[in-house]
C-alpha positions in Angstrom: 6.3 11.4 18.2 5.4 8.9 15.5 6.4 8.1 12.0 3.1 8.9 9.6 2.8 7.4 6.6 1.9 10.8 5.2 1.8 10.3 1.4 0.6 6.5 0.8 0.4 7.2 -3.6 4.1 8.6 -3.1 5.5 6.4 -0.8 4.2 3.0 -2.0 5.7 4.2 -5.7 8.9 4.6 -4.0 9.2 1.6 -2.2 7.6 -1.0 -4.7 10.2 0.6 -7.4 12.9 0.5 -4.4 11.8 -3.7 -4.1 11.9 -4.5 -8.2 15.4 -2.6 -8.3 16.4 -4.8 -5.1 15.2 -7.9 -6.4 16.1 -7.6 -9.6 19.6 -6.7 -9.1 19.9 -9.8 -6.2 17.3 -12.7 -6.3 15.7 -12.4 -9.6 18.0 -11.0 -12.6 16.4 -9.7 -14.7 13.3 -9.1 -13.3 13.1 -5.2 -14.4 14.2 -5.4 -17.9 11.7 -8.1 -18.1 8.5 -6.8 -16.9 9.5 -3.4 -16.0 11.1 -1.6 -19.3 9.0 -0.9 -22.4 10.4 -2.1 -25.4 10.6 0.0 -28.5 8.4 -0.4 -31.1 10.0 -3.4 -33.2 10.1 -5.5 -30.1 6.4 -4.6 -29.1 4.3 -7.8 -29.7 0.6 -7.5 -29.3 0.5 -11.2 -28.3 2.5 -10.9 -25.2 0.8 -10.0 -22.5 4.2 -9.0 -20.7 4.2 -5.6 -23.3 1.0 -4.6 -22.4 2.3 -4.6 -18.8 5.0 -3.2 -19.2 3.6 0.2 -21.1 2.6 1.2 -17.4 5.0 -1.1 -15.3 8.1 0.7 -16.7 7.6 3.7 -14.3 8.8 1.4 -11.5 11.7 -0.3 -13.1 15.0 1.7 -13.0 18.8 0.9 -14.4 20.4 1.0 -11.2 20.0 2.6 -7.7 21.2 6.2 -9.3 18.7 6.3 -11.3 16.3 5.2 -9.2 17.6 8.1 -6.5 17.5 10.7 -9.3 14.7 9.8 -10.0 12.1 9.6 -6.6 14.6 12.6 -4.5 12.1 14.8 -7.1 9.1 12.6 -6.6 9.5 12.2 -2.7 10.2 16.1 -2.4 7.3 17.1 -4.7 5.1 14.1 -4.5 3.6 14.9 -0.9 2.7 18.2 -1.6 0.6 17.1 -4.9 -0.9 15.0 -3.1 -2.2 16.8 -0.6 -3.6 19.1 -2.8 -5.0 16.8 -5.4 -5.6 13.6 -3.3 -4.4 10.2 -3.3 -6.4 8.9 -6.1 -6.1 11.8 -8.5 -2.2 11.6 -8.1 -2.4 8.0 -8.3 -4.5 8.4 -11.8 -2.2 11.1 -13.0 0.9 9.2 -12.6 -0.8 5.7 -14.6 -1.8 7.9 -17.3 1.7 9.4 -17.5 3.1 6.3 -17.6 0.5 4.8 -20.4 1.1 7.7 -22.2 4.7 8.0 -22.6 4.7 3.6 -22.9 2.1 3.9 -26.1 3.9 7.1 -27.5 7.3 5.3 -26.8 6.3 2.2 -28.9 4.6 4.1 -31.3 7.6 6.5 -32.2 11.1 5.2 -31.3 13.0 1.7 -31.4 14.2 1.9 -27.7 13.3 0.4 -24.9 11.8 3.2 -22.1 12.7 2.7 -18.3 11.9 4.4 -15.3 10.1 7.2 -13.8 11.0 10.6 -15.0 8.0 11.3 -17.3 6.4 11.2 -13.7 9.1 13.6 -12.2 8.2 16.1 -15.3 4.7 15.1 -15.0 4.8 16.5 -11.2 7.0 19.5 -11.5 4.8 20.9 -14.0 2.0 20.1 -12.2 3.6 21.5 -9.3 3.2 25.1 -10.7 -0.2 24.9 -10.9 -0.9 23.7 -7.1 -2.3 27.5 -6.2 -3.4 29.1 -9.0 -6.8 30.3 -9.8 -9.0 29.7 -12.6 -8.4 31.7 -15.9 -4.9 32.2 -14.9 -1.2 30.8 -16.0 0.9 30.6 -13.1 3.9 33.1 -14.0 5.7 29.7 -12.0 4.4 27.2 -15.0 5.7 29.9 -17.3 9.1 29.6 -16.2 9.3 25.9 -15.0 8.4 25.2 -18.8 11.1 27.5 -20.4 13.7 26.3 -17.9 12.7 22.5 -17.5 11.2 21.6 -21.1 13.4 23.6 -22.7 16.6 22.1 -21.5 14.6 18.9 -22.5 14.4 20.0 -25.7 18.2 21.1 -25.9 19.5 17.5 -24.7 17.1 15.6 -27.5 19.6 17.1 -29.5 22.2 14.7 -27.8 23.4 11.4 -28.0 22.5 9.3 -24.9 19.7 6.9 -23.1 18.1 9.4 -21.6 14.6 9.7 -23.1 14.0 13.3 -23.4 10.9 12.3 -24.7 9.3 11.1 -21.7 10.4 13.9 -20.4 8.4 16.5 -22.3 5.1 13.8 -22.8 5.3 14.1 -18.7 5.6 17.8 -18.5 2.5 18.0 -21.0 0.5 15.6 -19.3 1.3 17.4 -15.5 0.3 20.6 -17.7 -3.0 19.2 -18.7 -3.5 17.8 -15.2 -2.9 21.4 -13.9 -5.5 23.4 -16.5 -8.1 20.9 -15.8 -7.6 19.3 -12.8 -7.3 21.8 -10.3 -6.8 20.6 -6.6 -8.6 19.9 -4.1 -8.9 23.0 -1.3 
């Protein structure tokens, strides 16, 4: 037996934001508030070329190893499977737009910084539901994982914390949209 390599989109996000949390909580402080974190939108400079970066770099930076864990046990569990079904690239494009989207949205709309991947996570369990439907139907499965999953979303926005709930629901809309007009591969 051999060790495959069986998801290269999934696994190389893993272990590139596995190496920025590593380094940047040993060799280089720093390093993921710096050019992994979006800032909010009064510390958004159009001159630096760091916070353009970072409005798709933030996907890979993470707090600490908790919520890095919390974080890719979803993507590594539902990752493979998308992207089997979709393809490397295609996964690959879904999670950069995710992450571009809920950057610009972020600076557009709120005065906190954004870190971390779980607009991806909500972008892939919506997108999940869709993975064998046929056209000109709605998975009875997106039905539900949107009531239960975006819902709760909604519910803790009304909470006090640093979670951004936010990212949360622009990465469940975006997997939706992948799922209605990307459909996978077969």
């Amino acid at each position: 037996m051999k060790i495959k390599y069986n998801a290269p989109t999934v696994l190389t996000f893993a272990l590139s934001s596995a190496l920025t949390l590593a380094l940047s909580q040993t060799l280089l402080p720093n390093l993921a508030e710096y050019w992994f974190m979006v800032p909010g939108k009064s510390g958004f400079s159009p001159s630096r070329l760091r916070d353009w970066v970072t409005l798709v770099s933030h996907i890979a930076g993470h707090a600490n190893w908790t919520h890095l864990l919390g974080n890719f046990s979803i993507i590594l569990l539902i990752g493979p499977m998308l992207e089997e079904s979709y393809g490397s690239l295609s996964l690959l494009l879904m999670i950069l737009i995710t992450a571009l989207v809920t950057g610009v949205l972020n600076v557009l709309f709120f005065d906190a910084s954004l870190m971390g991947a779980s607009g991806v996570v909500f972008m892939m369990i919506l997108l999940a539901s869709f993975t064998n439907f046929n056209r000109g139907e709605i998975p009875l499965t997106f039905i539900l994982i949107l009531v239960l999953y975006l819902g709760e979303q909604l519910y803790s926005s009304l909470q006090t914390d640093n979670i951004s709930q936010f990212a949360h629901i622009v990465g469940g809309f975006c997997g939706s949209l992948f799922g209605f007009f990307k459909p996978p591969q077969k």
